[in-house]
C-alpha positions as CSV (number, residue, x, y, z in Angstrom):
1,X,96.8,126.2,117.2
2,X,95.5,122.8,118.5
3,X,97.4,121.6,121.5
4,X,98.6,117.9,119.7
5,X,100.2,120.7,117.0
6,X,102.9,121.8,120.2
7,X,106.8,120.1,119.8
8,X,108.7,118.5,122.5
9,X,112.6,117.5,121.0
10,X,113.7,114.4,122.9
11,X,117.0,116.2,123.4
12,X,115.6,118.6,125.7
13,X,114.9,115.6,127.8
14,X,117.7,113.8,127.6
15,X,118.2,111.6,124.4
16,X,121.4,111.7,122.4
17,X,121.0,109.4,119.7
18,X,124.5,108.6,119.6
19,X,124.3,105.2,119.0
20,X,125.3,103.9,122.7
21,X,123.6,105.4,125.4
22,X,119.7,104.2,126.6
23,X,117.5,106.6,125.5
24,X,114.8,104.7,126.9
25,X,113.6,107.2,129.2
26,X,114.5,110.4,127.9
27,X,111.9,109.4,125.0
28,X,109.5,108.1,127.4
29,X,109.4,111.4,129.5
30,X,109.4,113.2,126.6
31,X,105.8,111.7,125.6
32,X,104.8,112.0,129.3
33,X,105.2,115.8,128.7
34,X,103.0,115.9,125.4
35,X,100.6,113.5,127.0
36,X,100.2,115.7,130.4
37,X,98.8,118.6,128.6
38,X,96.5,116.6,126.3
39,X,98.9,115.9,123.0
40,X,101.6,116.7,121.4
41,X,104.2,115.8,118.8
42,X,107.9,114.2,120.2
43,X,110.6,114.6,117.5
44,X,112.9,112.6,117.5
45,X,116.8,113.4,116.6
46,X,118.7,112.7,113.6
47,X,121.3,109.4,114.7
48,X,120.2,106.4,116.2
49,X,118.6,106.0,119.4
50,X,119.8,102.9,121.8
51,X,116.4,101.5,123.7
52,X,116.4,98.6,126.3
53,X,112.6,98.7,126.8
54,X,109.2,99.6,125.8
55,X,108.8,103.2,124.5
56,X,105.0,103.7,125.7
57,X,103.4,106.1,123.0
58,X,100.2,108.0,124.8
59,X,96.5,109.4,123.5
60,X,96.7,111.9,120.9
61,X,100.9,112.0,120.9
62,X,102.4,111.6,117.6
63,X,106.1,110.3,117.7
64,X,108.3,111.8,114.5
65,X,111.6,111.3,113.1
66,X,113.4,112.8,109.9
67,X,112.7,109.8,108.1
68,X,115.7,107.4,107.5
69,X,118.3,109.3,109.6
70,X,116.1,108.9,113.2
71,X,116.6,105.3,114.4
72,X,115.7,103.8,117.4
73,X,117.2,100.8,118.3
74,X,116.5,97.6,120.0
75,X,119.6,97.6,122.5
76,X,121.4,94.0,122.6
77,X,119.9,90.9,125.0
78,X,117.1,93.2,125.6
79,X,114.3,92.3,128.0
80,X,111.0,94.3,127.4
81,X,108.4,94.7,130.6
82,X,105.8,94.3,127.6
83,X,105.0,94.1,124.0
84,X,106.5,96.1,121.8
85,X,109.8,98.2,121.3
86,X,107.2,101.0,120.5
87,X,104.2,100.3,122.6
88,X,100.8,102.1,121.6
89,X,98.9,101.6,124.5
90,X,99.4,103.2,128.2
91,X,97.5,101.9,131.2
92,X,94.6,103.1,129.0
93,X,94.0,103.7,125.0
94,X,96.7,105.7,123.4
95,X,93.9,106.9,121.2
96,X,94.4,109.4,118.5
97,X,98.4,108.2,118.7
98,X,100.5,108.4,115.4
99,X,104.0,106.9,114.3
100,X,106.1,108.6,111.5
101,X,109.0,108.7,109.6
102,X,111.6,107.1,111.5
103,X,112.9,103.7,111.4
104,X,112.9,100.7,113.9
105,X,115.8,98.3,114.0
106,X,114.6,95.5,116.0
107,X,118.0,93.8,116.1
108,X,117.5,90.4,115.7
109,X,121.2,89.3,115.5
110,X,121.6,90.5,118.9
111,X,118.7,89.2,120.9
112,X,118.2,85.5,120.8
113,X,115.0,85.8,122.9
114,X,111.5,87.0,121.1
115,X,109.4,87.4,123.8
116,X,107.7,90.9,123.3
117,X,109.9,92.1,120.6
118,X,107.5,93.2,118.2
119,X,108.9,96.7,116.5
120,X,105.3,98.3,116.6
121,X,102.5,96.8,118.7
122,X,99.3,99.0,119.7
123,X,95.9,98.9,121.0
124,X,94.3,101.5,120.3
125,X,91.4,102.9,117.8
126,X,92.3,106.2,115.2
127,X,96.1,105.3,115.2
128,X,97.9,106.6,112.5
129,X,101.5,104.6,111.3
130,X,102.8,106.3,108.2
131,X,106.5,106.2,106.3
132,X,108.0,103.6,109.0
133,X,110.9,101.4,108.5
134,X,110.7,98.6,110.7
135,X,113.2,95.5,110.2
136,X,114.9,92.6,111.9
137,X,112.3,92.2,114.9
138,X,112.6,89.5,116.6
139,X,108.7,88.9,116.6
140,X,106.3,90.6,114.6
141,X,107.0,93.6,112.9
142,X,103.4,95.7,113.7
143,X,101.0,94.3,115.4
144,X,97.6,95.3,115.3
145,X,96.2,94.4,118.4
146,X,92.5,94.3,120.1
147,X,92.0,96.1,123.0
148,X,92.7,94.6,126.4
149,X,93.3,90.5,125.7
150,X,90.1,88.7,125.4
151,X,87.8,91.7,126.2
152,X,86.7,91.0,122.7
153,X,87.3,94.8,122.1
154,X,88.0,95.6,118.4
155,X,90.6,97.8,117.4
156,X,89.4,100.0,114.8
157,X,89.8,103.0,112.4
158,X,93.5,102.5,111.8
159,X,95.6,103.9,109.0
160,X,98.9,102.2,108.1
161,X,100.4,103.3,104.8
162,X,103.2,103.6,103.0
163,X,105.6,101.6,105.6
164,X,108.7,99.4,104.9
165,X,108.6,96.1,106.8
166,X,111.2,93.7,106.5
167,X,112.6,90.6,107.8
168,X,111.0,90.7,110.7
169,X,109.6,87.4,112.8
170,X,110.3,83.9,112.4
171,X,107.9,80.6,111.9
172,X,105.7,82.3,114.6
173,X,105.6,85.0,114.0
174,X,104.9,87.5,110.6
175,X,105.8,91.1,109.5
176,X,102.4,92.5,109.8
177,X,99.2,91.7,112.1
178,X,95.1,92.7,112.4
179,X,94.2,90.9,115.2
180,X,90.4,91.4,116.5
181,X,90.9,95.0,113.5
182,X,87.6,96.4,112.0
183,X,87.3,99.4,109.9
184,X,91.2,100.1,108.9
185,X,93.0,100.9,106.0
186,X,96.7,98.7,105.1
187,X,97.7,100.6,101.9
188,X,100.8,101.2,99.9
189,X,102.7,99.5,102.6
190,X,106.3,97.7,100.9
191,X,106.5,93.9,103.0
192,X,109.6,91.9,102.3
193,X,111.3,88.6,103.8
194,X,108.8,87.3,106.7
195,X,109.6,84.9,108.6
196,X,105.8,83.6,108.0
197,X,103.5,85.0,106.9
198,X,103.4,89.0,105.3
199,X,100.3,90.2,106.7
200,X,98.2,88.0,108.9
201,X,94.5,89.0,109.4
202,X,92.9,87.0,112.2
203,X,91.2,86.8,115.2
204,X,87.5,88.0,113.9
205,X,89.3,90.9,112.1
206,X,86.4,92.3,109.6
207,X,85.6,95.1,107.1
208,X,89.1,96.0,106.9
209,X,90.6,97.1,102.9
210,X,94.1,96.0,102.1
211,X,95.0,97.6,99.1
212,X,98.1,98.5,97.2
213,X,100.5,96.9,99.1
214,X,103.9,95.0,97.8
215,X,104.5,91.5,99.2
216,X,107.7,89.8,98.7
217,X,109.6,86.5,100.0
218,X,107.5,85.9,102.3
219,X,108.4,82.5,104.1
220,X,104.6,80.7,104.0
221,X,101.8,83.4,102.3
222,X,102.1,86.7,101.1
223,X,98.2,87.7,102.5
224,X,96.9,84.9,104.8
225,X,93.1,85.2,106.1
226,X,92.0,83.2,109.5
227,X,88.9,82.5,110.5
């Protein structure tokens, strides 16, 4: 058996998806445990899971819920050290990293500030995000991201497909993201209610297919392309 195919429950380490306490880092050292012997996959529990700050997804660990019934939370008046309530990328690449089915409730009604709250943000190259539900970020909903600011260091081979993104962002900011993406795959994703625009390809972001997705009420375009 490959040694990404080994489990690691978050309950073992702590979590208790009960709705109230900070599971921050009960999920984060569950990952650190699945990262320190080269991959592995963190399930997460059935109930919703209360976070105050990033949960740091590592190389080759894939994070997994049972679908609609694992949440995880944006707490209230959060403060995140960086982007994203699920961040894909450690000191280095979280290469190899995958997200899915669970949801991300980015609680916009109860954190007036933006900064950083994007519900999925990642630099990394091979990442997989599949059957998500991500809704009511604050900023962007998934974000795309090239590798280390301004290195001018593409992002590439990414598979996103078959997610739910809704209502995330506002007039800054849009559900989904490629910036400085080459070579990835956005397919059969459902996008509804952005606060801009519904996916946003920018920044030099090239010989990327965007196929079969569903764009609705999207505040500006459904698909806008930047030079």
């Amino acid at each position: 058996m490959p040694i990404y195919d080994l489990l690691f429950d978050v309950r073992e380490y702590g979590a208790l998806a009960d709705n109230s306490t900070d599971d921050t880092n009960a999920i984060n050292e569950t990952i650190d445990a699945a990262a320190a012997i080269g991959g592995g996959t963190v399930i997460l529990a059935v109930g919703t899971h209360i976070v105050s700050n990033n949960v740091v997804v590592k190389k080759k660990v894939t994070l997994m819920g049972h679908g609609l019934h694992s949440i995880i939370k944006l707490a209230d008046n959060s403060t995140l050290t960086n982007a994203g309530i699920i961040r894909v990328k450690d000191t280095t690449q979280s290469d190899y990293a995958c997200l899915r089915n669970f949801a991300i409730d980015g609680n916009k009604a109860n954190n007036s500030t933006v900064t950083n709250k994007h519900g999925v943000y990642s630099e990394a190259n091979y990442l997989t995000l599949k059957n998500l539900y991500v809704h009511d970020c604050p900023a962007y909903g998934i974000n795309l991201h090239e590798i280390n600011s301004g290195s001018g260091t593409y992002s590439e081979y990414l598979l996103i497909m078959n997610n739910l993104v809704v209502d995330c962002g506002n007039s800054s900011y849009d559900n989904f993201v490629l910036d400085f993406v080459r070579y990835s795959t956005v397919s059969g994703n459902l996008n509804k209610g952005s606060g801009r625009h519904g996916i946003n390809i920018t920044t030099k972001s090239r010989y990327n297919t965007i196929n079969n997705n569903v764009i609705v009420s999207a505040a500006i375009n459904g698909i806008t392309l930047q030079s």
